[in-house]
PQR file with spaces between the fields and no chain letter, atoms N, CA, C, O and H, PARSE charges and radii, in Angstrom:
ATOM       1  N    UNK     1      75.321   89.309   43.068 -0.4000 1.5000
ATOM       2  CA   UNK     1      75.619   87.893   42.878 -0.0000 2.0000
ATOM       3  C    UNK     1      76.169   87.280   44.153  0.5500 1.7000
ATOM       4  O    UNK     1      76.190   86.063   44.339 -0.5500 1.4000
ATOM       5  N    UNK     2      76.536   88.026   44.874 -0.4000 1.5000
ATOM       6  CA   UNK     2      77.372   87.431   46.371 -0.0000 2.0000
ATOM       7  C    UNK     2      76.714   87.076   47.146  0.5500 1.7000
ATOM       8  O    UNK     2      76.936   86.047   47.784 -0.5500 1.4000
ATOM       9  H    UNK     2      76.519   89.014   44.722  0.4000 1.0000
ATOM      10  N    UNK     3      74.841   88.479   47.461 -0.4000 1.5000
ATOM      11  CA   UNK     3      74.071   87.988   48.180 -0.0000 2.0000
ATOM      12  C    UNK     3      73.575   86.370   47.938  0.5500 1.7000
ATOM      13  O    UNK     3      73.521   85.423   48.722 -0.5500 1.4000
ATOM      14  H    UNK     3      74.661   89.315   46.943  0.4000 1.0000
ATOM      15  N    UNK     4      73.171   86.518   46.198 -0.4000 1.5000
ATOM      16  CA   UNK     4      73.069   84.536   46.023 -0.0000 2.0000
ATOM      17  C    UNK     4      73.611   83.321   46.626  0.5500 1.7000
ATOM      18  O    UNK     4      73.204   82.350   47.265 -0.5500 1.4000
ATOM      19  H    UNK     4      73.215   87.287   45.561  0.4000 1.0000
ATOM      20  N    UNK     5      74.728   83.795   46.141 -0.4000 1.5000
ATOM      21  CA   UNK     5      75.922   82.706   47.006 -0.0000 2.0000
ATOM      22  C    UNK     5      75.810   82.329   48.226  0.5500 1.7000
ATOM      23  O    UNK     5      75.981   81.149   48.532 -0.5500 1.4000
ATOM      24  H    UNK     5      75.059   84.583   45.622  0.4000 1.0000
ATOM      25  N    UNK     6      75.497   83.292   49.141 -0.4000 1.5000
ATOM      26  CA   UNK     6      75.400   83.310   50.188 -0.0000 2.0000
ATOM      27  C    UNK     6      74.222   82.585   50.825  0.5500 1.7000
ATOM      28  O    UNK     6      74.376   81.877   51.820 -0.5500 1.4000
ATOM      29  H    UNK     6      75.358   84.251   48.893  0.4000 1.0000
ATOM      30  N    UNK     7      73.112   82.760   50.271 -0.4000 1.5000
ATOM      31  CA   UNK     7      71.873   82.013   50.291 -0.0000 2.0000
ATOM      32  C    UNK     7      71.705   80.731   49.828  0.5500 1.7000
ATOM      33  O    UNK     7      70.836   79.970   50.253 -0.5500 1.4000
ATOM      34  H    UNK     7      72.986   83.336   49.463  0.4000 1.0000
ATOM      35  N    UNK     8      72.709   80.394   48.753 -0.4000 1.5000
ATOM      36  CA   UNK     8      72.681   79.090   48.190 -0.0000 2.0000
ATOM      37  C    UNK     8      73.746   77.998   49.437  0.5500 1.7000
ATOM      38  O    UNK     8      73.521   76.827   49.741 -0.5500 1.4000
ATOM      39  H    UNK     8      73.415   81.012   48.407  0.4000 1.0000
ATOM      40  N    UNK     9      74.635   78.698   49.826 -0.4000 1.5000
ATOM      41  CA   UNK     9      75.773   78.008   50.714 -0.0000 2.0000
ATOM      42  C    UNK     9      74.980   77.660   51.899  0.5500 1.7000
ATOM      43  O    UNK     9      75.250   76.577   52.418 -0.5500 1.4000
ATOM      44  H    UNK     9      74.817   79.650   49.580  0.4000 1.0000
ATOM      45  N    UNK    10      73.836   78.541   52.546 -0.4000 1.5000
ATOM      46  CA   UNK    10      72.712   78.844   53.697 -0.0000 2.0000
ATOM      47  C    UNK    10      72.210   77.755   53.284  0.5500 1.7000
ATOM      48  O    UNK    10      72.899   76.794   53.628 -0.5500 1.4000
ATOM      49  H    UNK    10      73.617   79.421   52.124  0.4000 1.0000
ATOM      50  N    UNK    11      71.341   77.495   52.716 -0.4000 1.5000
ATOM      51  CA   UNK    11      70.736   76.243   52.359 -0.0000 2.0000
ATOM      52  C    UNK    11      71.386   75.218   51.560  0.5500 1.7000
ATOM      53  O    UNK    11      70.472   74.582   51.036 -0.5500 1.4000
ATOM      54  H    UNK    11      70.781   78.275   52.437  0.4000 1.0000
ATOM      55  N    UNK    12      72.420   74.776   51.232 -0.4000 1.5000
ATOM      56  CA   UNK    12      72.966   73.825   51.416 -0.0000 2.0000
ATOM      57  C    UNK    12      73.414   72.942   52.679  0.5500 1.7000
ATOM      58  O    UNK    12      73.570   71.731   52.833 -0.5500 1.4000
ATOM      59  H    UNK    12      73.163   75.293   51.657  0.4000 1.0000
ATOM      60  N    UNK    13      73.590   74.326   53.722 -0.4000 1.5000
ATOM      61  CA   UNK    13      73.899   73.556   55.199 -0.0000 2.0000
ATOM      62  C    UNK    13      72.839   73.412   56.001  0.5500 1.7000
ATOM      63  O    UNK    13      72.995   72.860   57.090 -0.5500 1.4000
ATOM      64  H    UNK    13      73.463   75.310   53.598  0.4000 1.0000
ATOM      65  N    UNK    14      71.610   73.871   55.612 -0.4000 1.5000
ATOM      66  CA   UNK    14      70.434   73.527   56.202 -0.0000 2.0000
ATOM      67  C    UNK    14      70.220   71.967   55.619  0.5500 1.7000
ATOM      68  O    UNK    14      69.864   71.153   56.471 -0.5500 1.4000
ATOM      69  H    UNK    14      71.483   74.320   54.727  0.4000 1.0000
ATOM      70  N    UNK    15      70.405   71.462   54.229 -0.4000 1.5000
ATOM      71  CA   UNK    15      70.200   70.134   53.726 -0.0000 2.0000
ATOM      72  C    UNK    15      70.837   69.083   54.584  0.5500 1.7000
ATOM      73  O    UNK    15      70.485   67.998   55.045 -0.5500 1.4000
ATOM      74  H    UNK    15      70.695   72.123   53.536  0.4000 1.0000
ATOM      75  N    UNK    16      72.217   70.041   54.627 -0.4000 1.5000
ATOM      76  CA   UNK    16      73.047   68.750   55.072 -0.0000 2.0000
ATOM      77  C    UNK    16      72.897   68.432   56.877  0.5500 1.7000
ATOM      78  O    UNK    16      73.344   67.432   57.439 -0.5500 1.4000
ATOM      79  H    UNK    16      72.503   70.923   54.253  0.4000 1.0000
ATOM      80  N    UNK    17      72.304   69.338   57.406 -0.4000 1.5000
ATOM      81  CA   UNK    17      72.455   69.697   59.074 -0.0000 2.0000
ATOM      82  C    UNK    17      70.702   68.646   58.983  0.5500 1.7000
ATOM      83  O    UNK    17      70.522   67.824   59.882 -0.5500 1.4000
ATOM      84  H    UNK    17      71.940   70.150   56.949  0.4000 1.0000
ATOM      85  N    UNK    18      70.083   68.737   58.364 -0.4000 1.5000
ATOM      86  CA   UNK    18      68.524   67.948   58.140 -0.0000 2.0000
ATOM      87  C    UNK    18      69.082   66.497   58.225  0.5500 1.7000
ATOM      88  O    UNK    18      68.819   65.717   59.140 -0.5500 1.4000
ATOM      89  H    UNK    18      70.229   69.404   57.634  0.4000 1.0000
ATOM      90  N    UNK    19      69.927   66.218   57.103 -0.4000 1.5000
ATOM      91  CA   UNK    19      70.184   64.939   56.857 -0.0000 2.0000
ATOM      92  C    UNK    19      71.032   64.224   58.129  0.5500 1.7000
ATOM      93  O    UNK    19      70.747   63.187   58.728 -0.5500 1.4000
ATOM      94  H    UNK    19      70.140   66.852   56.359  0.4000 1.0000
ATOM      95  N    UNK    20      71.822   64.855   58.270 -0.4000 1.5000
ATOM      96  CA   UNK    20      72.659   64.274   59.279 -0.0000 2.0000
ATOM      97  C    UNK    20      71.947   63.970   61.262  0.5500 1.7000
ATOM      98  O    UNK    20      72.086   63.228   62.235 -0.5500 1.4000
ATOM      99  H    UNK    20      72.054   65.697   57.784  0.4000 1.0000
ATOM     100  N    UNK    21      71.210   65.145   60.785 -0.4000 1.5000
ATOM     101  CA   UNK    21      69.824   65.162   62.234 -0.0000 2.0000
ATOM     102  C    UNK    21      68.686   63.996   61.713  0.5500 1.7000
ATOM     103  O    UNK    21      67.784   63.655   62.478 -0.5500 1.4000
ATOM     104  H    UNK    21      71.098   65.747   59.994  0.4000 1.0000
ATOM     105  N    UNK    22      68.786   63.536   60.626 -0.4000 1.5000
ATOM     106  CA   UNK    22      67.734   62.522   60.542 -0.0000 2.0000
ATOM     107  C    UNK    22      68.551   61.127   60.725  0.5500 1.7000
ATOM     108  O    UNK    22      68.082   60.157   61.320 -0.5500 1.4000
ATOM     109  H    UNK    22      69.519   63.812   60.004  0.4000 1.0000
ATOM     110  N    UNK    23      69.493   61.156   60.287 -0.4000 1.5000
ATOM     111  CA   UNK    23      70.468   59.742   60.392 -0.0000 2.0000
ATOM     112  C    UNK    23      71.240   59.666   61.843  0.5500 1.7000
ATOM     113  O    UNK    23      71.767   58.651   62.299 -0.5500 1.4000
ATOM     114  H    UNK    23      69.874   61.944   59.804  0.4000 1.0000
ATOM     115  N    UNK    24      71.201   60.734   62.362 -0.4000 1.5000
ATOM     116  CA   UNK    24      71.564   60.364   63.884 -0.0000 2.0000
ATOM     117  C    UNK    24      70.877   60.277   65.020  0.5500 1.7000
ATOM     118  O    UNK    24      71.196   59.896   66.146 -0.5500 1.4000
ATOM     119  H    UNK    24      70.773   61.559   61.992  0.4000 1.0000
ATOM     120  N    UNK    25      69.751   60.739   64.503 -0.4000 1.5000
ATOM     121  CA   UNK    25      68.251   60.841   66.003 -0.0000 2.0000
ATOM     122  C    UNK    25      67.557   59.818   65.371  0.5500 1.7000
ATOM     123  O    UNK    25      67.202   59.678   64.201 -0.5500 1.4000
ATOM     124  H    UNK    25      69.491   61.048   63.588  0.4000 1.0000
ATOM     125  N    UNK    26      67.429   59.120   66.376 -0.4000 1.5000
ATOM     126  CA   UNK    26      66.419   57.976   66.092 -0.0000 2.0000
ATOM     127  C    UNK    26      64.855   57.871   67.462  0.5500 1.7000
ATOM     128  O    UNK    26      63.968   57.083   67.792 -0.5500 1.4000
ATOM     129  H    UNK    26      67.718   59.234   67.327  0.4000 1.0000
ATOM     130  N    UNK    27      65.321   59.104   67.789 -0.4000 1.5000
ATOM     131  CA   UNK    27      64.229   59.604   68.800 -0.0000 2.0000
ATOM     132  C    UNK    27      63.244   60.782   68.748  0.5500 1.7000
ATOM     133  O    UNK    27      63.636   61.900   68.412 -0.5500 1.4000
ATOM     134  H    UNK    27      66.041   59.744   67.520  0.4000 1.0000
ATOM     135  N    UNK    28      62.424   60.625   68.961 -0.4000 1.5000
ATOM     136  CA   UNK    28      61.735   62.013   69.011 -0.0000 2.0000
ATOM     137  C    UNK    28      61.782   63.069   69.903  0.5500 1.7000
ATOM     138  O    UNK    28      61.424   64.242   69.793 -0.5500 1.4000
ATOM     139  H    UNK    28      62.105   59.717   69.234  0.4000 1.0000
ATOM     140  N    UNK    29      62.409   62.292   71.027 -0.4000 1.5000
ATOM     141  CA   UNK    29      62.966   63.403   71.906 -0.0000 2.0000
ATOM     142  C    UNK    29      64.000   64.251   71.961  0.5500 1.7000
ATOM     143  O    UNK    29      63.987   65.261   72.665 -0.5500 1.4000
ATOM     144  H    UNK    29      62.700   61.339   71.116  0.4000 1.0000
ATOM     145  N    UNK    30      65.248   63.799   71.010 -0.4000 1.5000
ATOM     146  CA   UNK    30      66.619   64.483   70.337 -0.0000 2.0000
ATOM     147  C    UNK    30      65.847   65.116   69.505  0.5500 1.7000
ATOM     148  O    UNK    30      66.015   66.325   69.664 -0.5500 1.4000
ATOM     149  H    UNK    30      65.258   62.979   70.438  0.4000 1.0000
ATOM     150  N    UNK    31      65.112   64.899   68.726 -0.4000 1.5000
ATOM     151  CA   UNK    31      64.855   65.803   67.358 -0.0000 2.0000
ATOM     152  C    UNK    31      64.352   67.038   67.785  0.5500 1.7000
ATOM     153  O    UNK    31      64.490   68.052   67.101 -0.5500 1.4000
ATOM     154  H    UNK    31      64.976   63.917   68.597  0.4000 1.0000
ATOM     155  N    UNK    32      63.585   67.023   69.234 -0.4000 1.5000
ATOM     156  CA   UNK    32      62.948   68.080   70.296 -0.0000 2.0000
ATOM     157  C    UNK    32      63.671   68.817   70.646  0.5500 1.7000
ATOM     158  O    UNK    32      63.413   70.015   70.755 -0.5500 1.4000
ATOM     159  H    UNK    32      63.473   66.199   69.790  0.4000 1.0000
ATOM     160  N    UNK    33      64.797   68.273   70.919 -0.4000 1.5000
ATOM     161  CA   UNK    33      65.670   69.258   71.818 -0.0000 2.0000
ATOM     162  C    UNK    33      66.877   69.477   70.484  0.5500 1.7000
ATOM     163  O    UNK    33      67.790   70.120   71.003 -0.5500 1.4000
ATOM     164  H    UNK    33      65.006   67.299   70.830  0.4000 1.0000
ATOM     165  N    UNK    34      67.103   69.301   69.540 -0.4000 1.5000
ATOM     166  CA   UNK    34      67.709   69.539   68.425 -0.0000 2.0000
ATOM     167  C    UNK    34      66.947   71.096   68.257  0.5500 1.7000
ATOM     168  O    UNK    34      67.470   72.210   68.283 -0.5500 1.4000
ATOM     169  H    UNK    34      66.361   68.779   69.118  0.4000 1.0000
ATOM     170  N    UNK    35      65.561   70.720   68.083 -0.4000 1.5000
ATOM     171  CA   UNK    35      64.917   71.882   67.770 -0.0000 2.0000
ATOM     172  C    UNK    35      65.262   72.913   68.543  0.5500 1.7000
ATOM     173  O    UNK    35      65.777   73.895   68.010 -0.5500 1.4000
ATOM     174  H    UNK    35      65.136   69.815   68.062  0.4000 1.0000
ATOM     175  N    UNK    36      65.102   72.888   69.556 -0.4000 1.5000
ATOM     176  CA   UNK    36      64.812   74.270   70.586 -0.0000 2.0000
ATOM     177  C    UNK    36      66.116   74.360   70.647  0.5500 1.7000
ATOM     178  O    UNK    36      66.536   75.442   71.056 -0.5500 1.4000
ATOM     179  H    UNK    36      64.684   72.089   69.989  0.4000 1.0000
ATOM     180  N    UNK    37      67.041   73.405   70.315 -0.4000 1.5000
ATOM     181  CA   UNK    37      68.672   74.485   70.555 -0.0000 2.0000
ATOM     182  C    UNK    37      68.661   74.888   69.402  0.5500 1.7000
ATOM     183  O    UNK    37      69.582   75.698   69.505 -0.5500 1.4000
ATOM     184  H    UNK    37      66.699   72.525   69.983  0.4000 1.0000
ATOM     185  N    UNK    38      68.190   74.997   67.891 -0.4000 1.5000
ATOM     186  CA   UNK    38      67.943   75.954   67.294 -0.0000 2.0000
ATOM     187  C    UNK    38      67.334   76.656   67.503  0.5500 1.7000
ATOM     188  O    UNK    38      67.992   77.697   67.492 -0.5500 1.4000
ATOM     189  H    UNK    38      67.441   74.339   67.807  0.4000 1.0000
ATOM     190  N    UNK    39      66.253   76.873   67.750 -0.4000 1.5000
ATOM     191  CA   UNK    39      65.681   78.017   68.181 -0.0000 2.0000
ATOM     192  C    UNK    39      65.760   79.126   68.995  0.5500 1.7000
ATOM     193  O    UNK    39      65.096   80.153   69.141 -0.5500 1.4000
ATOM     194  H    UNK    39      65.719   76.028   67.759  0.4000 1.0000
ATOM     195  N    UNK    40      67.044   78.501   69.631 -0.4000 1.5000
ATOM     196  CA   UNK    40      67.080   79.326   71.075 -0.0000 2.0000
ATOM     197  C    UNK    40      68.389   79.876   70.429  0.5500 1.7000
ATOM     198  O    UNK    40      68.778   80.975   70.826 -0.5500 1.4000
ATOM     199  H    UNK    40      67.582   77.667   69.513  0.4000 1.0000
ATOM     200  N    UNK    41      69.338   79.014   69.166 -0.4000 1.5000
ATOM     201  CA   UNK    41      70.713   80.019   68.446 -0.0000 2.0000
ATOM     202  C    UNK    41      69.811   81.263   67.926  0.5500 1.7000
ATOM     203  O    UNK    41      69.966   82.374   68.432 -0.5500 1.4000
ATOM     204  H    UNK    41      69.022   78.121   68.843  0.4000 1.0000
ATOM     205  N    UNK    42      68.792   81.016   66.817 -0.4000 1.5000
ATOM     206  CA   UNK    42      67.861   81.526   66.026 -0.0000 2.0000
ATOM     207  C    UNK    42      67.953   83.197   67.096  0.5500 1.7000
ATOM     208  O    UNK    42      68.645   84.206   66.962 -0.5500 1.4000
ATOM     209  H    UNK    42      68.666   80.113   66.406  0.4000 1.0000
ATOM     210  N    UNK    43      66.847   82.784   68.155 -0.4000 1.5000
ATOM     211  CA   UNK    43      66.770   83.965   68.660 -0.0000 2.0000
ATOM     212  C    UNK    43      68.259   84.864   69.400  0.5500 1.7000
ATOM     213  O    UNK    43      68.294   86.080   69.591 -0.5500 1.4000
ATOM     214  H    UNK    43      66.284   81.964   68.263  0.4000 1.0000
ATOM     215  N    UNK    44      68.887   84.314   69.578 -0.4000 1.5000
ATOM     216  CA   UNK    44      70.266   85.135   69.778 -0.0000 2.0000
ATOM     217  C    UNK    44      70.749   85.702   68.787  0.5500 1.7000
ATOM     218  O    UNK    44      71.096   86.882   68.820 -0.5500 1.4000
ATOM     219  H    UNK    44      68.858   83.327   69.424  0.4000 1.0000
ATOM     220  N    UNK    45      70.850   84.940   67.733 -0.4000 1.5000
ATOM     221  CA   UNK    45      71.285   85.852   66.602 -0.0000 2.0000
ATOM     222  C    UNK    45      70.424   86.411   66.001  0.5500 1.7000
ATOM     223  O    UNK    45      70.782   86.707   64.861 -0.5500 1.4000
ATOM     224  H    UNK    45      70.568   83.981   67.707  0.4000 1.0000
ATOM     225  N    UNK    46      69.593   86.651   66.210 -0.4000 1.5000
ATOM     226  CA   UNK    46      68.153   87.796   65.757 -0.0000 2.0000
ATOM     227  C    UNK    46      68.415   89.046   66.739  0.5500 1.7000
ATOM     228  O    UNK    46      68.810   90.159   66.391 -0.5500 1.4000
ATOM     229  H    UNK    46      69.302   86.410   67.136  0.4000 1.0000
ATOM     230  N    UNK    47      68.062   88.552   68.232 -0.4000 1.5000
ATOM     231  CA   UNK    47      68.232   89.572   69.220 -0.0000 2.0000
ATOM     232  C    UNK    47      69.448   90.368   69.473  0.5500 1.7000
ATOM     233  O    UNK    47      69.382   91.584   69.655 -0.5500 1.4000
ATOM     234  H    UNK    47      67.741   87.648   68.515  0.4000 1.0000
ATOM     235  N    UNK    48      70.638   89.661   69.490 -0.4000 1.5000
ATOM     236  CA   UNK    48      72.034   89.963   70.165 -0.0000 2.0000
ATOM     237  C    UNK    48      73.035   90.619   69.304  0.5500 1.7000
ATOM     238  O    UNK    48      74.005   91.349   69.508 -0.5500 1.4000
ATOM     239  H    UNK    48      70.691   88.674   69.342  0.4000 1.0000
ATOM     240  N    UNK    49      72.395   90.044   68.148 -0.4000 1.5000
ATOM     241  CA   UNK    49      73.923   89.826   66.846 -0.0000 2.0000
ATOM     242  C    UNK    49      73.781   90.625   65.949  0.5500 1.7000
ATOM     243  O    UNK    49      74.808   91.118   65.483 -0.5500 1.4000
ATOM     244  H    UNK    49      71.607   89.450   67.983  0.4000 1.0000
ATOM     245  N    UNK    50      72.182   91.116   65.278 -0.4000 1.5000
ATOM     246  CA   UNK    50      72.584   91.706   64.400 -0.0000 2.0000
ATOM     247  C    UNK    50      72.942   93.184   64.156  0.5500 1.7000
ATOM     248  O    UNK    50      73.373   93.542   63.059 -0.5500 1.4000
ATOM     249  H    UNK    50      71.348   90.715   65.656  0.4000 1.0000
């Protein structure tokens, strides 16, 4: 039941990190580079962390 939780709390802050990246970029070029600095956490904590 904890793993759940954990997944449900995960995507709750993906909703809210969406919403708040849609109400504050009004560019397509922030939303670009929004991206790739996820992507570039993504792969650190894939590569480094786990």
């Amino acid at each position: 039941m904890n793993d759940y939780l954990v997944y449900i709390i995960a995507l709750i802050a993906l909703v809210v990190v969406i919403v708040v990246v849609k109400k504050v970029t009004s560019c397509l070029v922030k939303s670009i580079v929004t991206l790739a600095f996820l992507a570039i956490l993504a792969y650190i904590y894939y590569y480094y962390l786990r």
